[in-house]
mmCIF file of the N, C-alpha and C atoms, coordinates in Angstrom:
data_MODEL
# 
_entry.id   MODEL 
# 
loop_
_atom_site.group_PDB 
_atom_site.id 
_atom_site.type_symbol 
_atom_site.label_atom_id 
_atom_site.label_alt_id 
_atom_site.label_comp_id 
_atom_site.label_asym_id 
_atom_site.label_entity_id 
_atom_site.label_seq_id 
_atom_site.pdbx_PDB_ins_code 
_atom_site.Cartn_x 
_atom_site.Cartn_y 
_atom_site.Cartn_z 
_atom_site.occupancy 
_atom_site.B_iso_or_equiv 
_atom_site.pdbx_formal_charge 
_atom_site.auth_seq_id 
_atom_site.auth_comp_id 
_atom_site.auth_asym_id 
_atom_site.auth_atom_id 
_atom_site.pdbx_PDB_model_num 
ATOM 1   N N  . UNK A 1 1  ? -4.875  4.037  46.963 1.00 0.00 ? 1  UNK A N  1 
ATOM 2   C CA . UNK A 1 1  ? -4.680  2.622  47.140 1.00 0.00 ? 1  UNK A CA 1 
ATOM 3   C C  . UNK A 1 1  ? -3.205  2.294  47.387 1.00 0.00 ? 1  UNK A C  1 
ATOM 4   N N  . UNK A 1 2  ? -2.513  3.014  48.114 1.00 0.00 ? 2  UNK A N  1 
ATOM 5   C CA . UNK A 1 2  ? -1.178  3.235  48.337 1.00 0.00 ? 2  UNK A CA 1 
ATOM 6   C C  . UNK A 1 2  ? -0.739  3.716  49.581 1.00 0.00 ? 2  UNK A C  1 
ATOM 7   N N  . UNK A 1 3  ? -0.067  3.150  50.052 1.00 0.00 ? 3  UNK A N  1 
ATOM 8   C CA . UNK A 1 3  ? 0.841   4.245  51.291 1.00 0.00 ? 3  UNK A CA 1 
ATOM 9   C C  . UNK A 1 3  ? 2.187   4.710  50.866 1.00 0.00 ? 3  UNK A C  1 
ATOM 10  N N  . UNK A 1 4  ? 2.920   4.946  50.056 1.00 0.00 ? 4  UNK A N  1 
ATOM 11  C CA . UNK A 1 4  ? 3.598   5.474  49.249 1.00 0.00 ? 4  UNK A CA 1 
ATOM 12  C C  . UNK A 1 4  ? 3.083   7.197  48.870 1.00 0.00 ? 4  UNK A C  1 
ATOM 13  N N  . UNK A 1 5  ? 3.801   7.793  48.605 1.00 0.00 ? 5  UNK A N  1 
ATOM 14  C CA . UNK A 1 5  ? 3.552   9.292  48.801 1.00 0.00 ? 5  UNK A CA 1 
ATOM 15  C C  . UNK A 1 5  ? 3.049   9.553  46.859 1.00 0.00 ? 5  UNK A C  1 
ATOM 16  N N  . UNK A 1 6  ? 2.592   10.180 46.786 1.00 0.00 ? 6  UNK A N  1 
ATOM 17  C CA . UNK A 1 6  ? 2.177   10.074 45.212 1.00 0.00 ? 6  UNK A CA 1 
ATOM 18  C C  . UNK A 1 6  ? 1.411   11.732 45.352 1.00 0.00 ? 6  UNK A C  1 
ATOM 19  N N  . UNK A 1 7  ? 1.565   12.225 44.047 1.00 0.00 ? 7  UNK A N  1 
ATOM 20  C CA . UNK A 1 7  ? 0.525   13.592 44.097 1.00 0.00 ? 7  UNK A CA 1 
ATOM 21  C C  . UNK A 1 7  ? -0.224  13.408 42.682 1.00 0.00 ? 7  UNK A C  1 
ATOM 22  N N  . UNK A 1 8  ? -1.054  14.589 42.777 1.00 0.00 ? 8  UNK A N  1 
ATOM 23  C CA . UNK A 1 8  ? -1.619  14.268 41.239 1.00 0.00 ? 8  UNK A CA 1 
ATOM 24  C C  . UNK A 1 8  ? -1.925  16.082 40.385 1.00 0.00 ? 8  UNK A C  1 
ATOM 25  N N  . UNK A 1 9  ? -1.936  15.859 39.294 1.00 0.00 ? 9  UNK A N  1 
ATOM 26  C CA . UNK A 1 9  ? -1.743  17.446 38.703 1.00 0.00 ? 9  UNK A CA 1 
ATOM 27  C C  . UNK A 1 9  ? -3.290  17.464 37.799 1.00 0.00 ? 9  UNK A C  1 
ATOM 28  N N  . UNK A 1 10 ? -3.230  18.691 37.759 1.00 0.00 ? 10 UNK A N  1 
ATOM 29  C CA . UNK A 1 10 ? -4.959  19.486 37.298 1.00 0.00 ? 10 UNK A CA 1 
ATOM 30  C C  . UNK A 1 10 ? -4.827  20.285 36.402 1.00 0.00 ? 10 UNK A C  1 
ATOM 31  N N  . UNK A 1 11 ? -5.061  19.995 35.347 1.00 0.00 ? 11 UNK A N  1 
ATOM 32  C CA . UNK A 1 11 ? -4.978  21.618 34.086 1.00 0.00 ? 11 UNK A CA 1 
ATOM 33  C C  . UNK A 1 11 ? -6.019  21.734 34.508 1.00 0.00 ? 11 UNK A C  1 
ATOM 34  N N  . UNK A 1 12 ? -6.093  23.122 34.636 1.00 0.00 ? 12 UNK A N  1 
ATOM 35  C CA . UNK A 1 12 ? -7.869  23.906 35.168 1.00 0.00 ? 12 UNK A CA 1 
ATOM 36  C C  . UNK A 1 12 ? -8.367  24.132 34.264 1.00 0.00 ? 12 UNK A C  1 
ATOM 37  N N  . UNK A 1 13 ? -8.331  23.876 32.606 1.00 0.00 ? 13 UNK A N  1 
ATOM 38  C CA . UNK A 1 13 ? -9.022  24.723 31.579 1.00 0.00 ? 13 UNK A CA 1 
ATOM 39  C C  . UNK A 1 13 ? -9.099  22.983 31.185 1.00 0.00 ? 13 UNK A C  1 
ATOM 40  N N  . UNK A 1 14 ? -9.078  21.989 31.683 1.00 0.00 ? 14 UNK A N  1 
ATOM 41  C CA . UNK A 1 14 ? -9.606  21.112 30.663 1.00 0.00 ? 14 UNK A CA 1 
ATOM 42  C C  . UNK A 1 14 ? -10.951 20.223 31.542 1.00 0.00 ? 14 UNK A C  1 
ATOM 43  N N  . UNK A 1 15 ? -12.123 19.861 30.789 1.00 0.00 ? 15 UNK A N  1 
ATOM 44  C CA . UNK A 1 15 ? -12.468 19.203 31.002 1.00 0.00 ? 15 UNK A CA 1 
ATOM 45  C C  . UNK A 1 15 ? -12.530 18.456 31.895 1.00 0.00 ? 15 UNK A C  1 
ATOM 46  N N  . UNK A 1 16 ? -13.548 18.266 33.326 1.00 0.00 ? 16 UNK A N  1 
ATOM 47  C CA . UNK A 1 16 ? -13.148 17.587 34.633 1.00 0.00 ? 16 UNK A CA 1 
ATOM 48  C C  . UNK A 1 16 ? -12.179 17.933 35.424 1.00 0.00 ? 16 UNK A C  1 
ATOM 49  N N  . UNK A 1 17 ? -11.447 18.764 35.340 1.00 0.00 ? 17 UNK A N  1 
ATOM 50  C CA . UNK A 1 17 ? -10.375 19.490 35.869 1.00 0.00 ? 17 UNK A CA 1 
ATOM 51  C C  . UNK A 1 17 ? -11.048 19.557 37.334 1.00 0.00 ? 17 UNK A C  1 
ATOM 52  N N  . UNK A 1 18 ? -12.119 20.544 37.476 1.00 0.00 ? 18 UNK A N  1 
ATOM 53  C CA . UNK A 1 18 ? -12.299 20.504 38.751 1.00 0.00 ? 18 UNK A CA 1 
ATOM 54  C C  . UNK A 1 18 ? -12.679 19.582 39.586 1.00 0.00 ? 18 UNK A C  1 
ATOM 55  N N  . UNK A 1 19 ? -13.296 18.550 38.906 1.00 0.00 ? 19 UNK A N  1 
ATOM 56  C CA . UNK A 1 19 ? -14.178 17.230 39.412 1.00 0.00 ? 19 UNK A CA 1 
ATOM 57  C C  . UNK A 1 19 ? -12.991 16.481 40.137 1.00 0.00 ? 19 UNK A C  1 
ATOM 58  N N  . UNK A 1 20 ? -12.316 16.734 39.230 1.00 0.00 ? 20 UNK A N  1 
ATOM 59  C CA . UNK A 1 20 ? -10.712 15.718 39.707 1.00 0.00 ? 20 UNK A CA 1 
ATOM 60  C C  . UNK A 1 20 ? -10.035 16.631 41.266 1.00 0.00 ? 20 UNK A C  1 
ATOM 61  N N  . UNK A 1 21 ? -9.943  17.558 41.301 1.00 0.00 ? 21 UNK A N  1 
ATOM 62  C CA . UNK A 1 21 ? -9.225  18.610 42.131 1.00 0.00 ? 21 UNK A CA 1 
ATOM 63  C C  . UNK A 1 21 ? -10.141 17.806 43.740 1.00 0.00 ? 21 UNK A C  1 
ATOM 64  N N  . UNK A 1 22 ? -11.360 18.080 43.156 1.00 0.00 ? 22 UNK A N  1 
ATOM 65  C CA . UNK A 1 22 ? -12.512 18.017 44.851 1.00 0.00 ? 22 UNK A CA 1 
ATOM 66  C C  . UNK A 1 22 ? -12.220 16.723 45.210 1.00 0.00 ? 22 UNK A C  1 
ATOM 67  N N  . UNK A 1 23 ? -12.129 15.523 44.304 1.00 0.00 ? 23 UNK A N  1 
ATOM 68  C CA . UNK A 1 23 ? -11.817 14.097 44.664 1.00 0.00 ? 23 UNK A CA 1 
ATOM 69  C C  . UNK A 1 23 ? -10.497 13.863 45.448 1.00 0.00 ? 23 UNK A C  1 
ATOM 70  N N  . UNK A 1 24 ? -9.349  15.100 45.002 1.00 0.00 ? 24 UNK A N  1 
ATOM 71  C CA . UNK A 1 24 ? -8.068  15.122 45.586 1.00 0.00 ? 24 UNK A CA 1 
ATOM 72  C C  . UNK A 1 24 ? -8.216  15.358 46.816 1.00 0.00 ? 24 UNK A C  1 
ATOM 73  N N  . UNK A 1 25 ? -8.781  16.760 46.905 1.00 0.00 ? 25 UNK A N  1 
ATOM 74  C CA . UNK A 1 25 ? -9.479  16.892 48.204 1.00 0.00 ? 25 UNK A CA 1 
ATOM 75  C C  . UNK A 1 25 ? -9.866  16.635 48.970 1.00 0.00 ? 25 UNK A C  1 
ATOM 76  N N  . UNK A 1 26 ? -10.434 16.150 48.810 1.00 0.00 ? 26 UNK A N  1 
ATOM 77  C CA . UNK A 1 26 ? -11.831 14.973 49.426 1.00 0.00 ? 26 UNK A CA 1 
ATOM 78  C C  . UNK A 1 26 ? -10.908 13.765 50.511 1.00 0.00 ? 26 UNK A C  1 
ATOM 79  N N  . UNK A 1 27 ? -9.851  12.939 49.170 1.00 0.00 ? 27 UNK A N  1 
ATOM 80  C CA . UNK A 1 27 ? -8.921  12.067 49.647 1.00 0.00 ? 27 UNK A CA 1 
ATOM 81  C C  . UNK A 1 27 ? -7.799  12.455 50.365 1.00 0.00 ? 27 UNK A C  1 
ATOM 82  N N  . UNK A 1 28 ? -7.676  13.998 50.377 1.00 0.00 ? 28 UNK A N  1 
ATOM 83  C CA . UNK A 1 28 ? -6.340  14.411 51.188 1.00 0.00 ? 28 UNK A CA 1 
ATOM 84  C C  . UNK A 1 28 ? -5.478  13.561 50.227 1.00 0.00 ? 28 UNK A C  1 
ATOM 85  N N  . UNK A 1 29 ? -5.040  14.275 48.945 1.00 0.00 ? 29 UNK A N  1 
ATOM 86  C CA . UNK A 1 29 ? -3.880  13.884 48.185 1.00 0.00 ? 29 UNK A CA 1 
ATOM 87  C C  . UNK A 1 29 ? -2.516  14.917 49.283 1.00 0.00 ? 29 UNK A C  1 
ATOM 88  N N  . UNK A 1 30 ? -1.090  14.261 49.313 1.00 0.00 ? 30 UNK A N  1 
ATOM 89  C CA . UNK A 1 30 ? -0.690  14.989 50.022 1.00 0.00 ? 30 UNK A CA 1 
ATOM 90  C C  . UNK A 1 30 ? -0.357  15.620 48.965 1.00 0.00 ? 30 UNK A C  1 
ATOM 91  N N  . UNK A 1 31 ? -0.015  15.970 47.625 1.00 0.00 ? 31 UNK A N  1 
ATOM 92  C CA . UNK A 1 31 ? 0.632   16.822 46.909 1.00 0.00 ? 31 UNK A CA 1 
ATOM 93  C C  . UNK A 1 31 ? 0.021   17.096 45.747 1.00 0.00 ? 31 UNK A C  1 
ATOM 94  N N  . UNK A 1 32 ? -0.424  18.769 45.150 1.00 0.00 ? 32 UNK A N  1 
ATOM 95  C CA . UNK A 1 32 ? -1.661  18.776 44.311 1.00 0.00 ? 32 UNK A CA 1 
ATOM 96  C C  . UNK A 1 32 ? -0.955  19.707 43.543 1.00 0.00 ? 32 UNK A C  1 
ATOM 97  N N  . UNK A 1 33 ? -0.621  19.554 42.053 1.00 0.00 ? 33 UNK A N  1 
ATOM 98  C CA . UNK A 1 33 ? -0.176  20.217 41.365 1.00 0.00 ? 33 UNK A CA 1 
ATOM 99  C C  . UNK A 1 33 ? -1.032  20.942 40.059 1.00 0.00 ? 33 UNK A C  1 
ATOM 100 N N  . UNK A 1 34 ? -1.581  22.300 40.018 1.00 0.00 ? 34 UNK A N  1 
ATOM 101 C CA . UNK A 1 34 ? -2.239  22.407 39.188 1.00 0.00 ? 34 UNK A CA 1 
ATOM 102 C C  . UNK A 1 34 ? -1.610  23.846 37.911 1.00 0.00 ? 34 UNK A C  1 
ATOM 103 N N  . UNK A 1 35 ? -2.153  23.685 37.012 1.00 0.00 ? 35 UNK A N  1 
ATOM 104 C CA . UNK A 1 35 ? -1.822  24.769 35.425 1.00 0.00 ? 35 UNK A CA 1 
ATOM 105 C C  . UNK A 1 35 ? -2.892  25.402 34.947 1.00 0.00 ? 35 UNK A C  1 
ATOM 106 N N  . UNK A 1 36 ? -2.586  26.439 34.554 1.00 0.00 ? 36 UNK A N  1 
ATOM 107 C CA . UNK A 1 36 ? -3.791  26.628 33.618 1.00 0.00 ? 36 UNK A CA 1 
ATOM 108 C C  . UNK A 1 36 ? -4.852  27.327 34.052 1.00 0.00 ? 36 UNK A C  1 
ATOM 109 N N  . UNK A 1 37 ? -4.732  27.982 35.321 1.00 0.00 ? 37 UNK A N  1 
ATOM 110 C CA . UNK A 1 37 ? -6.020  28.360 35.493 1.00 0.00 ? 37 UNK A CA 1 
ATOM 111 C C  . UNK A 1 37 ? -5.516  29.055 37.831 1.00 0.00 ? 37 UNK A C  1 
ATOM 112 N N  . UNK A 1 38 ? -6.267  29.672 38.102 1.00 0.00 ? 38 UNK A N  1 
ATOM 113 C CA . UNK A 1 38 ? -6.289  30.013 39.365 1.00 0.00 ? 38 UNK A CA 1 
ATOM 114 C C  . UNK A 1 38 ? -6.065  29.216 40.402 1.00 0.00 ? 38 UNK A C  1 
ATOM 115 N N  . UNK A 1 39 ? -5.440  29.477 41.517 1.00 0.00 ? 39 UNK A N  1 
ATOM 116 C CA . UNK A 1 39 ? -5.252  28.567 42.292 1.00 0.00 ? 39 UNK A CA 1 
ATOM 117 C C  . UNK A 1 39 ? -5.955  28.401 43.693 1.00 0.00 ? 39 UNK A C  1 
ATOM 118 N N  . UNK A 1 40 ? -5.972  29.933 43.634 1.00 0.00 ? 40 UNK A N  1 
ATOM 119 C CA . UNK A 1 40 ? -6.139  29.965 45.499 1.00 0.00 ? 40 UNK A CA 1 
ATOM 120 C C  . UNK A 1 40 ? -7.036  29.581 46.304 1.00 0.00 ? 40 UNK A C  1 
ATOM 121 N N  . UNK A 1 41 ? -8.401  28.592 45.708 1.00 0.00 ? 41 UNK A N  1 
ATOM 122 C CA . UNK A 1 41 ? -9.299  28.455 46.632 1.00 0.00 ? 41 UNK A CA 1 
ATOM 123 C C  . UNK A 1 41 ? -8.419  26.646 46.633 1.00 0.00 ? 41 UNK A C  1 
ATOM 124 N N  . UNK A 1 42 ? -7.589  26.038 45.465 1.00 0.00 ? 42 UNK A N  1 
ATOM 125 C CA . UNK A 1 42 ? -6.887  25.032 45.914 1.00 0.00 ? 42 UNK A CA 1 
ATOM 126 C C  . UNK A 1 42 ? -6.066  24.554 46.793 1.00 0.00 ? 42 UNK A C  1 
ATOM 127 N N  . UNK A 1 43 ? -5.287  26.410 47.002 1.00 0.00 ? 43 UNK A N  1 
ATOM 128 C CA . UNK A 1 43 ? -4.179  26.391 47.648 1.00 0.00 ? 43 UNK A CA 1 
ATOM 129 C C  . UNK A 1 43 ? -4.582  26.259 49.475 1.00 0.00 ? 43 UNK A C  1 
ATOM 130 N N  . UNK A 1 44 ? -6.110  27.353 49.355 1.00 0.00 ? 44 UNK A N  1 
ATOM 131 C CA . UNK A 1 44 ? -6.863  26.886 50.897 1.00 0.00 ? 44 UNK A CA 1 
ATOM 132 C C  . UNK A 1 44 ? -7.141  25.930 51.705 1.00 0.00 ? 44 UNK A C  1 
ATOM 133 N N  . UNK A 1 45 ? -7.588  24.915 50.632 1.00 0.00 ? 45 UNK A N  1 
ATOM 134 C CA . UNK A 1 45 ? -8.599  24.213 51.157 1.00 0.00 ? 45 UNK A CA 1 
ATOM 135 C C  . UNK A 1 45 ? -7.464  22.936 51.227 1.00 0.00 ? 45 UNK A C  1 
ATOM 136 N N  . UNK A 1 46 ? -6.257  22.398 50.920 1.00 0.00 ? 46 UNK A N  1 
ATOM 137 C CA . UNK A 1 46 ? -5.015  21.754 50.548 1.00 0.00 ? 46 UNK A CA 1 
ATOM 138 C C  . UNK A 1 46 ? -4.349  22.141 51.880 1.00 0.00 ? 46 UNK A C  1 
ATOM 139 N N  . UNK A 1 47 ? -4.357  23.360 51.976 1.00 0.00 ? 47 UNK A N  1 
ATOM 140 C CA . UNK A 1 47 ? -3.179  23.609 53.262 1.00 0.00 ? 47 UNK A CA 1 
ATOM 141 C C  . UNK A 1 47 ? -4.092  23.501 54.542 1.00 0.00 ? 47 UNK A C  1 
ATOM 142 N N  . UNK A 1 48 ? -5.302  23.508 54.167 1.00 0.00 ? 48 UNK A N  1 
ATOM 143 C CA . UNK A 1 48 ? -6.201  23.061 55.569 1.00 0.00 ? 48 UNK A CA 1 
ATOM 144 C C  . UNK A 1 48 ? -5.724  21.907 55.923 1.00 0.00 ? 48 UNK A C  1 
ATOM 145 N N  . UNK A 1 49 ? -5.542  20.756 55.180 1.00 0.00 ? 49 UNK A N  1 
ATOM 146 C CA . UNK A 1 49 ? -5.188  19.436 56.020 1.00 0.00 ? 49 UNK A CA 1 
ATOM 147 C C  . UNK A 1 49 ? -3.893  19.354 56.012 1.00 0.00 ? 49 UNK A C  1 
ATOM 148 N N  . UNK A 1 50 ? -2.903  19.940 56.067 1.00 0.00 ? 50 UNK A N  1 
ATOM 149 C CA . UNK A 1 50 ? -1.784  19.679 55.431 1.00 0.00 ? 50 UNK A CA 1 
ATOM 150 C C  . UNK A 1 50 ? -1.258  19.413 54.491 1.00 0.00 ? 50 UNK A C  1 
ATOM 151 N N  . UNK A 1 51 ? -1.688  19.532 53.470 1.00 0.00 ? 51 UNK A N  1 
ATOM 152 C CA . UNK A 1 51 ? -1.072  19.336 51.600 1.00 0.00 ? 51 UNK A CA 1 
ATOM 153 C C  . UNK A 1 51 ? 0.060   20.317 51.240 1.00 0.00 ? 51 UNK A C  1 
ATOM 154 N N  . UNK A 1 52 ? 0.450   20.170 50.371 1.00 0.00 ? 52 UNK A N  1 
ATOM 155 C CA . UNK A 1 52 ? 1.601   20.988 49.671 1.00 0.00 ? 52 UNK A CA 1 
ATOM 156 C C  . UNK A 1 52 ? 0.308   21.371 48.601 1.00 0.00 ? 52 UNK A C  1 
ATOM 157 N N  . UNK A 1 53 ? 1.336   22.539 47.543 1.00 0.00 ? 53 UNK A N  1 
ATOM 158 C CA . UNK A 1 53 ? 0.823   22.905 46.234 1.00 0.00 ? 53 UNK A CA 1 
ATOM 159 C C  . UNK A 1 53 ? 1.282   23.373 45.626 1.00 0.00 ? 53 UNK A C  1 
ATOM 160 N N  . UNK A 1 54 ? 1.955   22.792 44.316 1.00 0.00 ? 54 UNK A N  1 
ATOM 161 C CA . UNK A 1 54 ? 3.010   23.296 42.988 1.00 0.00 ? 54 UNK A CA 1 
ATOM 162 C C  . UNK A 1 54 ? 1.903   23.718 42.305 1.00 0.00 ? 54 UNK A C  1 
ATOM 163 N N  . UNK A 1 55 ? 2.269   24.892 41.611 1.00 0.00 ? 55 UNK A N  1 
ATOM 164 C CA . UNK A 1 55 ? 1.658   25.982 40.418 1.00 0.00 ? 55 UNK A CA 1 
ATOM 165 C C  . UNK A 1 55 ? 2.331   25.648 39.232 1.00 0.00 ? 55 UNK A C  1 
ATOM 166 N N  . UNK A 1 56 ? 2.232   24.835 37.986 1.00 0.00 ? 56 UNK A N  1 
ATOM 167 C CA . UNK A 1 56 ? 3.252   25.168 37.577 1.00 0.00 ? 56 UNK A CA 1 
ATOM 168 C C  . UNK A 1 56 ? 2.456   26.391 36.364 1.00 0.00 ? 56 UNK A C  1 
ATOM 169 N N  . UNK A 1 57 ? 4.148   27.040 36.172 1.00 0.00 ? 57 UNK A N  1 
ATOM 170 C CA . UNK A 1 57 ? 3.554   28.103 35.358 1.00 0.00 ? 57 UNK A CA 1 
ATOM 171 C C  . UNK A 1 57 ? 4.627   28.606 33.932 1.00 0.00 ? 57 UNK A C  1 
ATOM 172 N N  . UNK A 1 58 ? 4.219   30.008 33.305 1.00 0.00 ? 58 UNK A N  1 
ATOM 173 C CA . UNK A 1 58 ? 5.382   29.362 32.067 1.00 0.00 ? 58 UNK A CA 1 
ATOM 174 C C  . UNK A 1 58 ? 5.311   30.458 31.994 1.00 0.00 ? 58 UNK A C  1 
ATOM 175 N N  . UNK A 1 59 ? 5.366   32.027 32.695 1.00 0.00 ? 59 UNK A N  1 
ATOM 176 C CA . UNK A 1 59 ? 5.641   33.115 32.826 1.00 0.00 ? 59 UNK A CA 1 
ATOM 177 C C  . UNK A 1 59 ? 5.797   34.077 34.147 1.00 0.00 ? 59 UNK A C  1 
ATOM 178 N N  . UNK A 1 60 ? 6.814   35.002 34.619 1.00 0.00 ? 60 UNK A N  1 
ATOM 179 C CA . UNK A 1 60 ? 7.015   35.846 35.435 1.00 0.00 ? 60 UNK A CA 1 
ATOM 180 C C  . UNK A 1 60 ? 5.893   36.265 35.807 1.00 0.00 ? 60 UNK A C  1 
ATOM 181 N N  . UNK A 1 61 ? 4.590   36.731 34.916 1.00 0.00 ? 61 UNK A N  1 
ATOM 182 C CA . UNK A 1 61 ? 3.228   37.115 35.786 1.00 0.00 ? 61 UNK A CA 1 
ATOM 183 C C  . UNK A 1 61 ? 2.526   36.252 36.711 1.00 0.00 ? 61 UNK A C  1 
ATOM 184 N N  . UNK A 1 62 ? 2.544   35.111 35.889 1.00 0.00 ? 62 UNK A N  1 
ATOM 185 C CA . UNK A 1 62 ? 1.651   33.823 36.205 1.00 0.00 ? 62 UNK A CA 1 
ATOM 186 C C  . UNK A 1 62 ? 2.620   33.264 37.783 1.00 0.00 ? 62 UNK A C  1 
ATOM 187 N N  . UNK A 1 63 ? 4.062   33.408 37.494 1.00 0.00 ? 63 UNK A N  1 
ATOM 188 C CA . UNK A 1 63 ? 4.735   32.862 38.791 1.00 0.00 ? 63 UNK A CA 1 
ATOM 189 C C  . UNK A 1 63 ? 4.618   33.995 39.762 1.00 0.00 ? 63 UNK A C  1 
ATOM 190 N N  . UNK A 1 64 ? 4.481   35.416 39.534 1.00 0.00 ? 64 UNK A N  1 
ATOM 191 C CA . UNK A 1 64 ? 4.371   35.971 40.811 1.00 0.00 ? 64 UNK A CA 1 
ATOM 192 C C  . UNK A 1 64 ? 2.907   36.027 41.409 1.00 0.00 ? 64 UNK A C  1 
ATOM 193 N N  . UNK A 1 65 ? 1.627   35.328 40.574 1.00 0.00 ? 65 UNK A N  1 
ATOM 194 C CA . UNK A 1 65 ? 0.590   35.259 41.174 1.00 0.00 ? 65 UNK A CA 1 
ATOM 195 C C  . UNK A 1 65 ? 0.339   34.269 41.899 1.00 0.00 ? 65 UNK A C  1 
ATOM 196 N N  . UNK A 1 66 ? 1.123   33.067 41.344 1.00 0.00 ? 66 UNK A N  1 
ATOM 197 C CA . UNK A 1 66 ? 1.332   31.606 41.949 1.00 0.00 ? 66 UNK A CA 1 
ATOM 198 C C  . UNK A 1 66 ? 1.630   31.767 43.805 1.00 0.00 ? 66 UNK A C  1 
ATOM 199 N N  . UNK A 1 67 ? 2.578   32.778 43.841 1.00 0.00 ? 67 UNK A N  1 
ATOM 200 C CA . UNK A 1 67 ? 3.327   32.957 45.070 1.00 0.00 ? 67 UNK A CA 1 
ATOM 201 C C  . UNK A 1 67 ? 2.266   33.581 45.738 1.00 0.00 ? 67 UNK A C  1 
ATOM 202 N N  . UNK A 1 68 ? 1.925   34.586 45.251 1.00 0.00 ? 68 UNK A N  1 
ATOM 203 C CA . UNK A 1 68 ? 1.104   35.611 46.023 1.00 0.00 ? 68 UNK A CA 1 
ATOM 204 C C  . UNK A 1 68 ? -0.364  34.729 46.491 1.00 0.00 ? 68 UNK A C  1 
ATOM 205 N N  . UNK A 1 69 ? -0.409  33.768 45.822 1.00 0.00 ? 69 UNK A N  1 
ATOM 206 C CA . UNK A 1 69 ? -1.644  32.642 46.478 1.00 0.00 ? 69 UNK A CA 1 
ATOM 207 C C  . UNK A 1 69 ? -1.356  31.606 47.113 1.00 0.00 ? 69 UNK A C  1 
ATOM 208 N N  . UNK A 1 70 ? 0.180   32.012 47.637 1.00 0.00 ? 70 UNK A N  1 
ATOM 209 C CA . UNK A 1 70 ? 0.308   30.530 48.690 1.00 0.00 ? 70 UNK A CA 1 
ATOM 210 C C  . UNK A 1 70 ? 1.241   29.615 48.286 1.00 0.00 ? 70 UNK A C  1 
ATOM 211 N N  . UNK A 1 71 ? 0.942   29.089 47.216 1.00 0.00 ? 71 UNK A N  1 
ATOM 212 C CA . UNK A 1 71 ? 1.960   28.106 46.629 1.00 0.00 ? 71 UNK A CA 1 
ATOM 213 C C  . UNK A 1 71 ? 2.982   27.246 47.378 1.00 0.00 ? 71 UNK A C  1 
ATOM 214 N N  . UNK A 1 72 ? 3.620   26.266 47.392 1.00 0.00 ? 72 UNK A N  1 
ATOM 215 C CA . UNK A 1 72 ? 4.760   25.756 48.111 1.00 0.00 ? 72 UNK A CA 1 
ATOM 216 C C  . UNK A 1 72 ? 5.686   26.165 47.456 1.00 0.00 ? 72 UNK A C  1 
ATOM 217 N N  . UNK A 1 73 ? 5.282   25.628 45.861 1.00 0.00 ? 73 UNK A N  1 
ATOM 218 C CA . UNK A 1 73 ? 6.433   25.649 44.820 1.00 0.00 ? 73 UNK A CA 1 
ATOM 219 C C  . UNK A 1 73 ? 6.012   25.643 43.336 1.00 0.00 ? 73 UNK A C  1 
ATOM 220 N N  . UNK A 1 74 ? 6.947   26.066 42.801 1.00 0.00 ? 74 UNK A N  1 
ATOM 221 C CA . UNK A 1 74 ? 6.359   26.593 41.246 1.00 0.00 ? 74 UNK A CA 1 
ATOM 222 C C  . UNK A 1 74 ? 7.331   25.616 40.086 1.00 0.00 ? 74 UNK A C  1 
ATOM 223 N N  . UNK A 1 75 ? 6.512   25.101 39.450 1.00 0.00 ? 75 UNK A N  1 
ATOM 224 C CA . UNK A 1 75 ? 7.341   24.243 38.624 1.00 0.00 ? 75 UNK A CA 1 
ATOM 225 C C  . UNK A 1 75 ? 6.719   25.508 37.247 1.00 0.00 ? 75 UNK A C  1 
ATOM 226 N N  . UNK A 1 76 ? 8.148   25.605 36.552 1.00 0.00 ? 76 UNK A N  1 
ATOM 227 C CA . UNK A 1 76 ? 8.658   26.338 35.704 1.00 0.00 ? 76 UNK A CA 1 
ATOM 228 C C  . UNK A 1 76 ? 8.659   26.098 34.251 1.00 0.00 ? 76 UNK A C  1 
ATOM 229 N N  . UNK A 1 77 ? 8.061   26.215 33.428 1.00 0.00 ? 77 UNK A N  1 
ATOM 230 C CA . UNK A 1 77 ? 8.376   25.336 32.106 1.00 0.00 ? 77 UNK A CA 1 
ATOM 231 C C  . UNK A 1 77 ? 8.397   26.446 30.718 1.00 0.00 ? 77 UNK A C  1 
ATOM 232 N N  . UNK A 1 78 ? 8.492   26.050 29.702 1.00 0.00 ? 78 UNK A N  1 
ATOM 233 C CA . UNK A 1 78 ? 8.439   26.499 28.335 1.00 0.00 ? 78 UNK A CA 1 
ATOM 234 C C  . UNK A 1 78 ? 9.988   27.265 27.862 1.00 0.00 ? 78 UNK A C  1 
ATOM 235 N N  . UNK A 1 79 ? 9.669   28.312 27.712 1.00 0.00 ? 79 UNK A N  1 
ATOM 236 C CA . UNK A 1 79 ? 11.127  29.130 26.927 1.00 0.00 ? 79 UNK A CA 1 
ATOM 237 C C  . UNK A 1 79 ? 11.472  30.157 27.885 1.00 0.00 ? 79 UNK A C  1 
# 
């Protein structure tokens, strides 16, 4: 309900997580940020229309899998 650029983020381990992701989808969010869980059928189906896609993640394993599935960009967090 905006023309203003806006994205929206997905923990994959909670509740509706995915319900929310397909609606992003669906709407061509341009920017889809998701945690918690796998990315790459997000990272597909996102860069089909042109979307971006931040991973964020909170370890060296988790960020080199982030990459290895595409990712734009990895938002970084914890210790």
């Amino acid at each position: 309900m905006t023309d203003k650029p806006f994205a929206i983020g997905a923990t994959l381990l909670m509740p509706g997580a995915s319900e929310n992701v397909e609606v992003a989808i669906e709407k061509k969010v341009p920017v889809v940020n998701f945690s918690l869980g796998k990315g790459d059928e997000i990272v597909r189906r996102v860069h089909a229309y042109g979307g971006k896609v931040i991973a964020t993640v909170v370890s060296e394993k988790h960020a080199r899998s982030a990459i290895a599935s595409g990712v734009d960009a990895l938002m970084v967090t914890g210790m």
